[in-house]
Backbone as a chain_set.jsonl record, in Angstrom:
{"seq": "XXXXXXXXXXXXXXXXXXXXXXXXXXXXXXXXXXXXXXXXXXXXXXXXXXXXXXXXXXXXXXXXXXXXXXXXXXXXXXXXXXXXXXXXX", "coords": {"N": [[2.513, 4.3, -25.204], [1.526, 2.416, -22.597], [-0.264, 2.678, -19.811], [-0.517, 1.914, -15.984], [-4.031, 1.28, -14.909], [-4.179, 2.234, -12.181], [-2.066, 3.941, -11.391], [-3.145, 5.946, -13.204], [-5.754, 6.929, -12.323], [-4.577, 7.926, -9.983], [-4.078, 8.555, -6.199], [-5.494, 6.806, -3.721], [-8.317, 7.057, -1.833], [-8.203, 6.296, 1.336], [-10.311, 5.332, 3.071], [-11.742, 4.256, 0.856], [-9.843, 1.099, 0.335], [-10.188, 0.232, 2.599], [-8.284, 0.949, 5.017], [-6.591, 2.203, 8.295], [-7.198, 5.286, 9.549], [-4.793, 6.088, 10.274], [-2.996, 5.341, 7.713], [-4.019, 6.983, 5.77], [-3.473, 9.341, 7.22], [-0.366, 9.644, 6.767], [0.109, 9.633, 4.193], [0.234, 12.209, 2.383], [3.178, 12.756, 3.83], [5.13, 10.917, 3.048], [4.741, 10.891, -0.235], [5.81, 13.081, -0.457], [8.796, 12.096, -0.856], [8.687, 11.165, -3.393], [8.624, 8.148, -4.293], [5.526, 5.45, -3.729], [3.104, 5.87, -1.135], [1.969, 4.691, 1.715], [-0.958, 4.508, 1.316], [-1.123, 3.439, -0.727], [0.666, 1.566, -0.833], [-0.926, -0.315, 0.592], [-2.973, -0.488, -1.578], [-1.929, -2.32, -3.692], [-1.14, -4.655, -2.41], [-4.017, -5.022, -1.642], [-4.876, -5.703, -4.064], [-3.505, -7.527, -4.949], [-3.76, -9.886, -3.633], [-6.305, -9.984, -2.007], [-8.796, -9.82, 0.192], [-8.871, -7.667, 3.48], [-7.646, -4.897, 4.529], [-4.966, -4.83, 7.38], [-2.842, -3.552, 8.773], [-0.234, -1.283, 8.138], [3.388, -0.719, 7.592], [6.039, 1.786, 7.645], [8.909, -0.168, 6.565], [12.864, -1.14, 6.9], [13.99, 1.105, 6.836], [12.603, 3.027, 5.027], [12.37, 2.286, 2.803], [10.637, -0.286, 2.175], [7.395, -1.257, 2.247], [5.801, -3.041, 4.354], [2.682, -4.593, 4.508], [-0.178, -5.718, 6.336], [-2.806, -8.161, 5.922], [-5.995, -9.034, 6.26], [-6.762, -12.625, 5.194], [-9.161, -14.976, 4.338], [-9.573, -15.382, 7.229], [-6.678, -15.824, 7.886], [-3.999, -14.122, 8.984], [-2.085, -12.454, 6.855], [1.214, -11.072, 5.463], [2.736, -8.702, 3.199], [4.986, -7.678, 1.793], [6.266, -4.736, 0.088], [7.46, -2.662, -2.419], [8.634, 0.789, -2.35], [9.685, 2.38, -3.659], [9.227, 1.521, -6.21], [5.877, 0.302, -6.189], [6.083, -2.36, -5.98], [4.946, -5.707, -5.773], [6.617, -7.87, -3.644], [6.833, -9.812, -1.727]], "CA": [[2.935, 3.751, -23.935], [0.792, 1.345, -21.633], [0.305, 3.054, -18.11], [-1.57, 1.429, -15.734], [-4.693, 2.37, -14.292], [-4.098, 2.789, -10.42], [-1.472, 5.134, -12.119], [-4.3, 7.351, -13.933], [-6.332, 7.143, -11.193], [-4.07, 8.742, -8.702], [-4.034, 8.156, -5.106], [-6.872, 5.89, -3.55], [-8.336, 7.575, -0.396], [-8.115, 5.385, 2.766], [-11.642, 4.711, 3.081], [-12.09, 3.161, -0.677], [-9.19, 0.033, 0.288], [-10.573, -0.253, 4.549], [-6.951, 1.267, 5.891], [-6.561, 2.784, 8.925], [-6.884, 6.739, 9.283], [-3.464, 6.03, 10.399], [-2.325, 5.427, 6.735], [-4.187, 8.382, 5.335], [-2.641, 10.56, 7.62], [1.046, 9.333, 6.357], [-0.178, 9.662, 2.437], [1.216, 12.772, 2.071], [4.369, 12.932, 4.002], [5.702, 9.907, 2.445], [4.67, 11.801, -1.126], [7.059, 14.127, -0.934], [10.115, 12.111, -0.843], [8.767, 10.285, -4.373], [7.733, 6.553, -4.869], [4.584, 5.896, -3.044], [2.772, 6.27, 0.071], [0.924, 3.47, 2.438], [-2.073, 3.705, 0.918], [-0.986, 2.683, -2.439], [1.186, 0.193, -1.148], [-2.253, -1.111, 1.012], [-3.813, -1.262, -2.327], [-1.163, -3.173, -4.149], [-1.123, -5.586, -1.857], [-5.065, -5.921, -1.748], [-5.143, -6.284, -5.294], [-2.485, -8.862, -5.508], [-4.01, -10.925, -2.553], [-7.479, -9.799, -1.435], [-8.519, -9.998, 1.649], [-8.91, -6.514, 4.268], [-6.088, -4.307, 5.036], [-5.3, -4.453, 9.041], [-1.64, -2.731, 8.877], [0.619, -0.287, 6.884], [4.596, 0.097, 8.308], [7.441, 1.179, 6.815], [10.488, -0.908, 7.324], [14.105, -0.782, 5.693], [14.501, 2.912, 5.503], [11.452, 3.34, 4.45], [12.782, 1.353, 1.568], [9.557, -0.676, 1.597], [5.938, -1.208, 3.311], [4.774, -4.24, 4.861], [1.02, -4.37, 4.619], [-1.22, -7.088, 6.685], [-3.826, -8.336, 5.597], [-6.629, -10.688, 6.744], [-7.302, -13.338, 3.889], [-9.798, -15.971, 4.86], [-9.513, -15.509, 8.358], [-5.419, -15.956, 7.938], [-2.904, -12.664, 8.255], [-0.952, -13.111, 5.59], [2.008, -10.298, 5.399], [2.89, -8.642, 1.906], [5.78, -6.603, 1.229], [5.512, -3.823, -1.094], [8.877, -1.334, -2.569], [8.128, 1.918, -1.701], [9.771, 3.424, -4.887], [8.349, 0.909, -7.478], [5.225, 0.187, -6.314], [5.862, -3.547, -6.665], [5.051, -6.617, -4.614], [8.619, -8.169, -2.834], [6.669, -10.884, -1.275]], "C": [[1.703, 3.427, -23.093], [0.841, 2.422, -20.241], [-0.906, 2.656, -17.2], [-2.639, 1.815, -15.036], [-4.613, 3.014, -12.41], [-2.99, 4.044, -10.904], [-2.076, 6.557, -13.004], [-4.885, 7.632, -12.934], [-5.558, 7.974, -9.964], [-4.253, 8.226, -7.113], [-5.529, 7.557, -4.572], [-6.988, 5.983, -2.328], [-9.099, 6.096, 0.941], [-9.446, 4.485, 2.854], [-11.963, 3.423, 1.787], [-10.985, 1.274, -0.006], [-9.56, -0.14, 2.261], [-9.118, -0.218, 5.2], [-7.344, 1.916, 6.928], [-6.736, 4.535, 8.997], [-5.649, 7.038, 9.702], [-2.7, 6.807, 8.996], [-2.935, 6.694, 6.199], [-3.505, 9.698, 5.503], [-0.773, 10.984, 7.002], [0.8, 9.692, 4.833], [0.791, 10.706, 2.113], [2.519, 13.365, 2.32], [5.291, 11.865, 3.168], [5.588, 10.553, 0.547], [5.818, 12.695, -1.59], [8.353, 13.674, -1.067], [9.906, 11.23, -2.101], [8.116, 8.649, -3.759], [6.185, 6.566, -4.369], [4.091, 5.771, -2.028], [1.952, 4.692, 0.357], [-0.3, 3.412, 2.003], [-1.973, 3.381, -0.091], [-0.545, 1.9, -2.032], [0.037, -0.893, -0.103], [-3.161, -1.643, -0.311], [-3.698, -1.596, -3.164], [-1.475, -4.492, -3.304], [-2.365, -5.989, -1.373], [-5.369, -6.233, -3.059], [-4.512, -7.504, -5.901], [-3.353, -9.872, -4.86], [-5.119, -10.839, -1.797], [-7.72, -9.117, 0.018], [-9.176, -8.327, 2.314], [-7.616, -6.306, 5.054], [-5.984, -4.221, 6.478], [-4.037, -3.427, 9.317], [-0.964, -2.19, 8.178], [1.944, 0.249, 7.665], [5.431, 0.123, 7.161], [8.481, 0.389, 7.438], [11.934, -0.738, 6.26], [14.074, 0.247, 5.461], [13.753, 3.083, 5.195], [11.309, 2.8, 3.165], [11.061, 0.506, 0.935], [8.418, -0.772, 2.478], [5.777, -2.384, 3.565], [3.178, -3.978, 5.476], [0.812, -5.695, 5.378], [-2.357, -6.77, 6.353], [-4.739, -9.447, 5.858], [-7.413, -10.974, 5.738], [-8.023, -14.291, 4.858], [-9.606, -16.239, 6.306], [-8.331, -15.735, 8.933], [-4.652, -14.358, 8.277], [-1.925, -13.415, 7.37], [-0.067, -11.195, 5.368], [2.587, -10.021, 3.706], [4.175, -7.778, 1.717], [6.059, -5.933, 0.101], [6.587, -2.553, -1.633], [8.214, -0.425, -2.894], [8.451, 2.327, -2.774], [8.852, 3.148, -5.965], [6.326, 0.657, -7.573], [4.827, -1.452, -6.289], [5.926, -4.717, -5.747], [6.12, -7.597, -4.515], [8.175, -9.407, -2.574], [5.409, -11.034, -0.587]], "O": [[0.871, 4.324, -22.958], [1.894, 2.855, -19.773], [-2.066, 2.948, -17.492], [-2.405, 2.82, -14.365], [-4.989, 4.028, -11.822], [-3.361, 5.185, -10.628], [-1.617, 7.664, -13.286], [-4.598, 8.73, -12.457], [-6.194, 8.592, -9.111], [-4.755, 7.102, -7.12], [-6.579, 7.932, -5.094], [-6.246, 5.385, -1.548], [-10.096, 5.395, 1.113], [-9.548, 3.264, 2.733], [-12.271, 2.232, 1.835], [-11.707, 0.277, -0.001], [-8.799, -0.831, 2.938], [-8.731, -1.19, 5.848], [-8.481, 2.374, 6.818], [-6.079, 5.003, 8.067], [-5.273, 8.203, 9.568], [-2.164, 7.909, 8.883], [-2.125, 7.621, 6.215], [-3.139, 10.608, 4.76], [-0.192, 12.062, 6.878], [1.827, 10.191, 4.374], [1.914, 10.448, 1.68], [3.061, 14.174, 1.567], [6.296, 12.348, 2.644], [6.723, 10.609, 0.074], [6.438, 12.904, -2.633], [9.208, 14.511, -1.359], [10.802, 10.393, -2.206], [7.271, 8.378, -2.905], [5.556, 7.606, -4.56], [5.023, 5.233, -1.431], [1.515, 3.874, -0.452], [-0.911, 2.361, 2.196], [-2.992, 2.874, -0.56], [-1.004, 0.877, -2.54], [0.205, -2.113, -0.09], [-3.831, -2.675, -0.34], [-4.649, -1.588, -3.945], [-2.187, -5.338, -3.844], [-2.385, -7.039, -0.731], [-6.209, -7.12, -3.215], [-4.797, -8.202, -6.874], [-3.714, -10.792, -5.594], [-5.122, -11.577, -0.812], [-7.112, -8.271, 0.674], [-9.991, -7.784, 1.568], [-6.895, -6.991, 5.78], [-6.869, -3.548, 7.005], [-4.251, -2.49, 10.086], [-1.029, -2.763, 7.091], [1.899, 1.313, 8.282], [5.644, -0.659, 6.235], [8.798, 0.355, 8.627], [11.94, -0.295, 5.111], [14.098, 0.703, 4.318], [14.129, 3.963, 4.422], [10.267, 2.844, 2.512], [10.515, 0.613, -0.163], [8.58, -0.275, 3.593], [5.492, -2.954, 2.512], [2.732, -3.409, 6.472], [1.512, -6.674, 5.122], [-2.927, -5.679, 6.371], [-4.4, -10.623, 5.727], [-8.34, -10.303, 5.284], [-7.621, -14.437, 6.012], [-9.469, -17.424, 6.608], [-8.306, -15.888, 10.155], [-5.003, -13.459, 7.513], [-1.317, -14.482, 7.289], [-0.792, -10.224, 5.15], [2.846, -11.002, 3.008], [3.722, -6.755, 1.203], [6.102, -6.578, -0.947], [6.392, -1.447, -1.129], [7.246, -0.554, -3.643], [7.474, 2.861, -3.299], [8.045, 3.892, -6.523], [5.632, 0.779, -8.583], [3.686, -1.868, -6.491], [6.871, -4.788, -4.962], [6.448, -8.136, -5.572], [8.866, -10.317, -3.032], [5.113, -12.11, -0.068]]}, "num_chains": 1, "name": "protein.A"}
């Protein structure tokens, strides 16, 4: 079985992806209820789309994260499912 590496690697502390100490602080409450936390879904959504992370909310229930991010001098908004891990949009 294939597993990928941000998955071996384990959680990716705040500093490494330029999040807020906001999102750090949230890492491990969000943890405990399963899928994963704002800074994974900050660094989903800089790996999909580059750029520097400026925001990390949940929305929907916590259902999923909307990350911003400033690409080329644009925000560009990413949404990110909180259980899967997987970019929405």
């Amino acid at each position: 079985m294939i597993t990928s590496l941000a998955a071996q690697a384990g959680p990716v502390p705040a500093a490494v992806y330029g999040a807020t100490p906001q999102v750090a602080r949230f890492e491990s409450v969000a943890r405990r209820g399963g899928g994963i936390g704002p800074g994974e879904a900050a660094h989903v959504a800089r790996a999909a789309y580059g750029g520097r992370v400026l925001a990390v909310h949940s929305v929907e229930g916590g259902a999923v994260y909307r990350v911003r991010l400033l690409v080329g001098g644009q925000v560009r908004v990413v949404l990110v499912d909180a259980r899967s891990g997987r970019v929405l949009r």
